[in-house]
N, C-alpha and C positions, 0 to 999 in steps of 0.2 A: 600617230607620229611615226615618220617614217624616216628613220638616219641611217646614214651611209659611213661609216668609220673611216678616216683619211686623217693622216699626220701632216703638218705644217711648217715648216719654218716660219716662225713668227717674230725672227730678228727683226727690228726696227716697223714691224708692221704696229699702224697705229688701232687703235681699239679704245673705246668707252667705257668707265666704271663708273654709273647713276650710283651714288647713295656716299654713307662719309663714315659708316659705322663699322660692325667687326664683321661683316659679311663681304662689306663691301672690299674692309683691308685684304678681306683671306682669297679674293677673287683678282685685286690688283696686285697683291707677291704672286700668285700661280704667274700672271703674265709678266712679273718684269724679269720673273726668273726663267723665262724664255727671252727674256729681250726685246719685247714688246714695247714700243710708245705707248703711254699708259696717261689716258685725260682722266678726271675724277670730277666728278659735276656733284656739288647737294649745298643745300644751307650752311651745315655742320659737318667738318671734316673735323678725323679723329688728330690725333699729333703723329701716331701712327703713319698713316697715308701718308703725311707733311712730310716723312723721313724716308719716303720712297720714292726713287726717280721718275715722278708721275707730274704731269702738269695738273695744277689743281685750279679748278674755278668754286669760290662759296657762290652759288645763287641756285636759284629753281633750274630744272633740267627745260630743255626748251627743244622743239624737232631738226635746227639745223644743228644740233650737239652731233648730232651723228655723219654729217657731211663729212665725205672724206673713211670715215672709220668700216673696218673690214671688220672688227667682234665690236656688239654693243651689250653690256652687262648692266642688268635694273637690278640691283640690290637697296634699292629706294623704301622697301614695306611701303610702298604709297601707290595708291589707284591710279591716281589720275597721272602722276610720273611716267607709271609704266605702261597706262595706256599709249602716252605722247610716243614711248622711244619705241613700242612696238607697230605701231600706227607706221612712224617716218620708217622703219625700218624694211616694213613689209614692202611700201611703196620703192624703198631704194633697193632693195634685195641685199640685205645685208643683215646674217645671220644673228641672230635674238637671243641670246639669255636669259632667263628670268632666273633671278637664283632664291625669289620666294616663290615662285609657283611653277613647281616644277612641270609640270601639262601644258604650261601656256609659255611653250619655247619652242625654238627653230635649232637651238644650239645647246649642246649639254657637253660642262664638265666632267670628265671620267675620272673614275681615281688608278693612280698613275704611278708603275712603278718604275725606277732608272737603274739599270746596271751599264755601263759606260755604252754601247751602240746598243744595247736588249733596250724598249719601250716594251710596257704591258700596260694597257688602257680596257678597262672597262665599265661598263656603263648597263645601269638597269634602266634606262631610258626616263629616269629621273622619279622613278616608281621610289628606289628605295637607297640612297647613298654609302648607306649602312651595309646591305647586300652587297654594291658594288667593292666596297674598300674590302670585306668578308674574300670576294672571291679572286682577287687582285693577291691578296696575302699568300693565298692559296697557290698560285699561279706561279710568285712569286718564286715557292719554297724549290719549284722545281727546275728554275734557270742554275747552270752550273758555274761554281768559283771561278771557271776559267773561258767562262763564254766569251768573254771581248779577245782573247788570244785564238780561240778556236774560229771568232767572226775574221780577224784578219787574217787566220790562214786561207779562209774561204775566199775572202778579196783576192787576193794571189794566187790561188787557184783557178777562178771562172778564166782569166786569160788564157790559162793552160790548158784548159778542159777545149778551147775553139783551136789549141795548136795542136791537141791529140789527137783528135776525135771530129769528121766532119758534122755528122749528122746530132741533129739536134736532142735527141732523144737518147741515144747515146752519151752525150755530156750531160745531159741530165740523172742519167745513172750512175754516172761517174761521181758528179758532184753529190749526190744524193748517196752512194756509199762512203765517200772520204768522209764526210757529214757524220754520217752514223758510228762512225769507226771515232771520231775524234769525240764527240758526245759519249760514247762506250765508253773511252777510254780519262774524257776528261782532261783531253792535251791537245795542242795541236798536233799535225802527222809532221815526222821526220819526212826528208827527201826522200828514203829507201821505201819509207811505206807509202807514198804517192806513189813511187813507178813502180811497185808491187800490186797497187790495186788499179793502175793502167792497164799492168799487161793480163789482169784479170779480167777485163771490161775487153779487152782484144781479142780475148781467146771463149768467150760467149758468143 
């Protein structure tokens, strides 16, 4: 298995959740708490599900379930279900889930942490979820209280760094010590201490 790590906007993208039970609940909140169009296919849907912005069909999963859908999730525990939606899926190129068999996927959940723009996503490639959540926590402990204030001073910075600085390698030094100064320090930088570490970057 060979995956490529990429984030998503997944506002209003539509996606499949095969199954009606508690695996399949804990896979349809991950997406609608992104915003996701969320269908739910199985026999038996929980009341759960029922109470979540998701279109729900009770019947067997069938291969045009996936027409249309950009993530398809089998949380079915059923062979021949997951045969179907991996089958259609392969043929329409549209990433696969298994959320009982973690080996036999195109597509894997990471465990995922949110501090207002910081995302920390990682994944043991479905080897071991337990490992993934362990080094997520980890990961976690060392984003700072005031990252999202320190992220927007960056946003207002890179404009600056192309009005200071022609060369590209140079702005990148530039941004790359405000960075480190405000990560030190745990705040964003005053005005005086941006054109303090301009006219350092000038005088290099």
């Amino acid at each position: 298995m060979s995956l490529f790590p990429i984030l998503i906007d997944m506002q209003d993208m539509p996606c499949l959740v095969a199954g009606g039970g508690a695996l399949a609940l804990h896979k349809a909140e991950l997406l609608c708490a992104q915003g996701a169009k969320v269908t739910v296919v199985a026999p038996e849907i929980c009341d759960e599900i029922r109470e979540l912005p998701v279109t729900v069909h009770c019947r067997e999963v069938a291969e045009n379930d996936t027409d249309g859908m950009i993530l398809v999730v089998d949380a079915t525990a059923n062979d021949r279900a997951e045969r179907i939606l991996k089958d259609a899926c392969s043929k329409r190129k549209i990433p696969f889930n298994s959320a009982c068999k973690g080996n036999d996927t195109t597509a894997v959940f990471p465990a995922v942490h949110r501090q207002g723009r910081t995302v920390i996503a990682v994944s043991s490639t479905g080897a071991s979820p337990a490992a993934s959540t362990w080094l997520r926590d980890r990961f976690a402990e060392y984003v700072p209280d005031r990252m999202d204030d320190i992220l927007e001073c960056m946003v207002g910075l890179r404009p600056l760094s192309r009005e200071y600085f022609g060369e590209q390698s140079v702005r990148k030094l530039f941004l790359r010590r405000c960075l480190d100064t405000m990560l030190e320090n745990n705040r964003p930088l005053t005005g005086n201490e941006i054109e303090e570490l301009r006219y350092a970057i000038e005088k290099t």
